[in-house]
C-alpha positions as CSV (number, residue, x, y, z in Angstrom):
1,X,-34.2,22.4,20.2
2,X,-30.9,22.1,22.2
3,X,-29.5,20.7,18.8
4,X,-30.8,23.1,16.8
5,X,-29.0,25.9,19.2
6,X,-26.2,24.1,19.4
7,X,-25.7,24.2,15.2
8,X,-26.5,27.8,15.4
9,X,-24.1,28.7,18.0
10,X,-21.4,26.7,15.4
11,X,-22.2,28.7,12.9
12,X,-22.2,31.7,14.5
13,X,-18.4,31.1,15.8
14,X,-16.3,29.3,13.4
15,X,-13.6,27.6,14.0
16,X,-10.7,29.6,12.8
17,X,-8.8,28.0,10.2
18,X,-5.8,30.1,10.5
19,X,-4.4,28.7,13.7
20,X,-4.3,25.4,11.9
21,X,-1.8,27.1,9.3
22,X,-0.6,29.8,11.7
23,X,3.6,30.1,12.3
24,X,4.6,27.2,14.7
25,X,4.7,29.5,18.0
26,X,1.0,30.6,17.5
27,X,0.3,27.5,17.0
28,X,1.8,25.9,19.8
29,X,0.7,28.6,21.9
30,X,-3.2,27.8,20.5
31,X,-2.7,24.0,21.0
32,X,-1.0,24.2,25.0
33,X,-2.2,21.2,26.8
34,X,-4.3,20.0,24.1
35,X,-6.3,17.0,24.8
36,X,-7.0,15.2,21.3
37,X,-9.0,12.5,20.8
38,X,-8.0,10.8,17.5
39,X,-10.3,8.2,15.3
40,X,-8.3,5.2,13.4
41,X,-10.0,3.0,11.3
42,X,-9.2,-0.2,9.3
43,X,-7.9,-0.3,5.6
44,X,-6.5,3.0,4.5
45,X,-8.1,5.2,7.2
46,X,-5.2,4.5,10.1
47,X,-2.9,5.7,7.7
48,X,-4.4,8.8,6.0
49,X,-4.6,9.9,9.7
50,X,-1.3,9.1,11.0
51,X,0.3,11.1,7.5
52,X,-2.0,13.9,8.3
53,X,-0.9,14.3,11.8
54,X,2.8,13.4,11.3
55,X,2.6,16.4,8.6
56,X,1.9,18.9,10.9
57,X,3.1,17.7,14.6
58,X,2.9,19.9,17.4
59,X,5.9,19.6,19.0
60,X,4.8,20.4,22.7
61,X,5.3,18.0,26.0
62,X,1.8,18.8,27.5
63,X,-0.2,17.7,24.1
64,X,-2.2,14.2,25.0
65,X,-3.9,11.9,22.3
66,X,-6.1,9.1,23.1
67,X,-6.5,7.0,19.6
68,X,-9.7,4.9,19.3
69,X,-9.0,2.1,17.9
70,X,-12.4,-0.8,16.7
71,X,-11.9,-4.4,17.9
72,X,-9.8,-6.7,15.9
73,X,-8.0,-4.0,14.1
74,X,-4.4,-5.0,15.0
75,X,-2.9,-3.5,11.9
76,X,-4.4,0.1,13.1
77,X,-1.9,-0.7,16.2
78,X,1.0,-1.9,14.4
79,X,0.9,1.4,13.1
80,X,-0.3,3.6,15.6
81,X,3.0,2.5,17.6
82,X,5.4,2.6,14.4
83,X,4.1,6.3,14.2
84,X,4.5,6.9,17.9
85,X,7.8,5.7,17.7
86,X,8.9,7.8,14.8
87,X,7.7,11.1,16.4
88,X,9.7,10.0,19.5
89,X,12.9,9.3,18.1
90,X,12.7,12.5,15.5
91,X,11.8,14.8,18.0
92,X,12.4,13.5,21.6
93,X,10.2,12.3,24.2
94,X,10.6,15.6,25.7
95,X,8.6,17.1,22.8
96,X,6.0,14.8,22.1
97,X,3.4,14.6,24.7
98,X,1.7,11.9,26.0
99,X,-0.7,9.3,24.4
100,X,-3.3,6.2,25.3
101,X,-4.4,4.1,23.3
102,X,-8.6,2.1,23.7
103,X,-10.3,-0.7,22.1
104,X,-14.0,-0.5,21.4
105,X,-16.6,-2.3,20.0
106,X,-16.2,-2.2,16.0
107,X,-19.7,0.0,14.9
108,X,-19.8,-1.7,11.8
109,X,-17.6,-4.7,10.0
110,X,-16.8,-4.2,6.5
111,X,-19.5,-5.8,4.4
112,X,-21.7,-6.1,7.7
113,X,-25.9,-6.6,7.0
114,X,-27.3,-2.8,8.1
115,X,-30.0,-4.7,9.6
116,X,-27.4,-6.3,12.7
117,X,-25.4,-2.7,12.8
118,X,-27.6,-1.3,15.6
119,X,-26.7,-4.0,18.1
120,X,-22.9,-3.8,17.4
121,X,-23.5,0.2,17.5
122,X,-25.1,-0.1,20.1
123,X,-22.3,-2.0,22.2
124,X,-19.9,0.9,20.9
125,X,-21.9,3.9,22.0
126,X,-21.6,2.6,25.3
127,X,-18.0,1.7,25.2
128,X,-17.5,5.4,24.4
129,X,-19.6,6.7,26.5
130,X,-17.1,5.6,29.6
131,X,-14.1,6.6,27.7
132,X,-14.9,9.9,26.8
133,X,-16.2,10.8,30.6
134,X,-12.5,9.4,31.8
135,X,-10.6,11.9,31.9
136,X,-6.7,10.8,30.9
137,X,-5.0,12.3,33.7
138,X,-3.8,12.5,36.9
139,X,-2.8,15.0,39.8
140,X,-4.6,18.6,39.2
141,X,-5.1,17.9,35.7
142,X,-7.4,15.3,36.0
143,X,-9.7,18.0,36.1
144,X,-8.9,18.5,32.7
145,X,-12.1,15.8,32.0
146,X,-13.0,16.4,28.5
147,X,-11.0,16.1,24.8
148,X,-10.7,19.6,23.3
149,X,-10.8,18.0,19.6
150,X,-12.0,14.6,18.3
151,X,-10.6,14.1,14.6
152,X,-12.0,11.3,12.1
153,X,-11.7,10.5,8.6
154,X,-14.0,8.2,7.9
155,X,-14.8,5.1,10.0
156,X,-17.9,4.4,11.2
157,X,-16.5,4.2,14.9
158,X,-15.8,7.9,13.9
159,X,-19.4,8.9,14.1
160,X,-20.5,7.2,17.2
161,X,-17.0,9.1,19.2
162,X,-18.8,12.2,17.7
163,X,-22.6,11.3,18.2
164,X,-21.6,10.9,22.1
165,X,-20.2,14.0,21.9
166,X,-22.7,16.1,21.0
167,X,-25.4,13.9,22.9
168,X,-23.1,14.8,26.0
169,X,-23.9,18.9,25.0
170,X,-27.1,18.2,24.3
171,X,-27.7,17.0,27.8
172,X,-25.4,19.5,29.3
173,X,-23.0,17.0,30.4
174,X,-20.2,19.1,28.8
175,X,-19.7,22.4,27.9
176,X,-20.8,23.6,24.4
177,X,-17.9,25.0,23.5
178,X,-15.6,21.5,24.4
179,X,-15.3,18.3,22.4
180,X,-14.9,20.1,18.8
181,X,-15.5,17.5,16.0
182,X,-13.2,17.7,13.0
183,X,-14.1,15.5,10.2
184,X,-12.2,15.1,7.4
185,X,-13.6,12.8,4.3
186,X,-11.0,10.3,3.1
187,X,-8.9,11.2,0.5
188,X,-9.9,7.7,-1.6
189,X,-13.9,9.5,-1.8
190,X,-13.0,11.6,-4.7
191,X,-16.6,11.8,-6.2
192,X,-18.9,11.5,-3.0
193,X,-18.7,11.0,0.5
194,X,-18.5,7.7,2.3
195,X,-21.3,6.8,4.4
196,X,-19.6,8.0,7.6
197,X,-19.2,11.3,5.4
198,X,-23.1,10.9,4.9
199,X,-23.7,10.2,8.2
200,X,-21.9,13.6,9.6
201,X,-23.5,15.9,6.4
202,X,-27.2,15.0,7.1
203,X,-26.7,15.1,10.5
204,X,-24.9,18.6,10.7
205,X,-23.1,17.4,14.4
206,X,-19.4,18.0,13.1
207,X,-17.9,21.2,14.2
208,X,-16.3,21.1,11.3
209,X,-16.5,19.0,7.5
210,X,-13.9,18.8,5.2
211,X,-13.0,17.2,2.1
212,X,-10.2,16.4,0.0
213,X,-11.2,17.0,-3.3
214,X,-12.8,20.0,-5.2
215,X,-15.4,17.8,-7.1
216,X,-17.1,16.3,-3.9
217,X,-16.4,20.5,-2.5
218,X,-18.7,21.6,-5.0
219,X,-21.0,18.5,-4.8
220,X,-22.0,19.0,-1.2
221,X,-20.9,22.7,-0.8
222,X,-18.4,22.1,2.0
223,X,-15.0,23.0,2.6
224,X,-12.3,21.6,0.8
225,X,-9.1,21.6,2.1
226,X,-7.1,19.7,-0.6
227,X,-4.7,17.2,0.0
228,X,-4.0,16.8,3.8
229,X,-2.3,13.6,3.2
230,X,1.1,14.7,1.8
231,X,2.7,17.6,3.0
232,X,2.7,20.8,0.8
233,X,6.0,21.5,-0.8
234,X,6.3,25.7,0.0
235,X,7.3,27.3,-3.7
């Protein structure tokens, strides 16, 4: 029932997709002391998300990001600090906000048997589970306890940072209206969704679902935001 009212509550407010687009100062303004938590995955994943998000940067000193990283993905880090590294030196440490980065428990291995993914799941959830109750930071703001938006693309680690989530609502843990879960389907799933995009559909716990590509848009009828990958040339 609490699921149920929780979907309805979703549907009834919609997140408004113009803020995302909006001019840079409403933006900003929207995003002050933003607490994101941020999904990378192995293969192409880390780097779909790091060109969405270098796309669009909010340039604001009080924006924190805590990237998830799964275990034994040290080319995720090579380029989660590259990125960090860029933003720094193009638009100063003054202007970038803060980050952490955490290591859990890989959900599921590439070409893993379904029938051992529960344990390894399992492992993750709770892993999670203790990062997403610590809150980031310190002084007054450590009251700030929960992330404001979780974004995925696709890894399976993805759905269990988002399963906690709502599991946390459910139980009233955290607010309702906290922990907003944006997925967006990989931009390689240009027919059908993946099985983390499966996993989000049939379960209905994403806050909001979007895909790349107007075939898989009309497939599942959900939104499709087109390329997020490479910045849009204005005409």
């Amino acid at each position: 029932m609490r699921h149920v009212k929780l979907r309805r509550t979703r549907r009834r407010h919609p997140i408004n997709l113009g803020n995302l687009t909006a001019p840079d100062g409403l933006r900003l303004r929207c995003l002050r002391d933003a607490y994101f938590v941020i999904v990378l995955g192995s293969g192409g994943h880390t780097k779909e998300m790091l060109a969405m998000m270098e796309t669009n940067f909010p340039q604001m000193d009080t924006l924190h990001r805590r990237y998830i990283v799964s275990s034994g993905d040290a080319m995720s880090i090579k380029h989660l600090y590259a990125f960090e590294d860029k933003m720094r030196s193009t638009h100063g440490d003054n202007r970038i906000g803060t980050y952490d980065v955490h290591i859990v428990t890989r959900a599921r291995r590439i070409h893993q048997p379904l029938w051992t993914t529960p344990v390894t799941a399992l492992r993750s959830i709770i892993e999670v589970f203790s990062l997403i109750l610590e809150s980031p930071f310190d002084g007054p703001r450590r009251r700030q306890r929960y992330p404001d938006i979780i974004v995925t693309n696709g890894p399976a680690t993805g759905f269990i940072v988002a399963l906690v989530a709502h599991l946390l609502k459910i139980f009233h843990v955290a607010p309702s209206d906290s922990m907003q879960v944006f997925f967006i389907e990989s931009w390689a799933r240009i027919k059908s969704l993946s099985l983390t995009g499966k996993l989000f559909y049939h379960t209905d716990i994403a806050d909001m679902f979007l895909v790349q590509h107007r075939e898989v848009a009309e497939k599942y009828g959900v939104a499709n935001a087109g390329c997020m990958v490479v910045k849009r040339v204005a005409r």
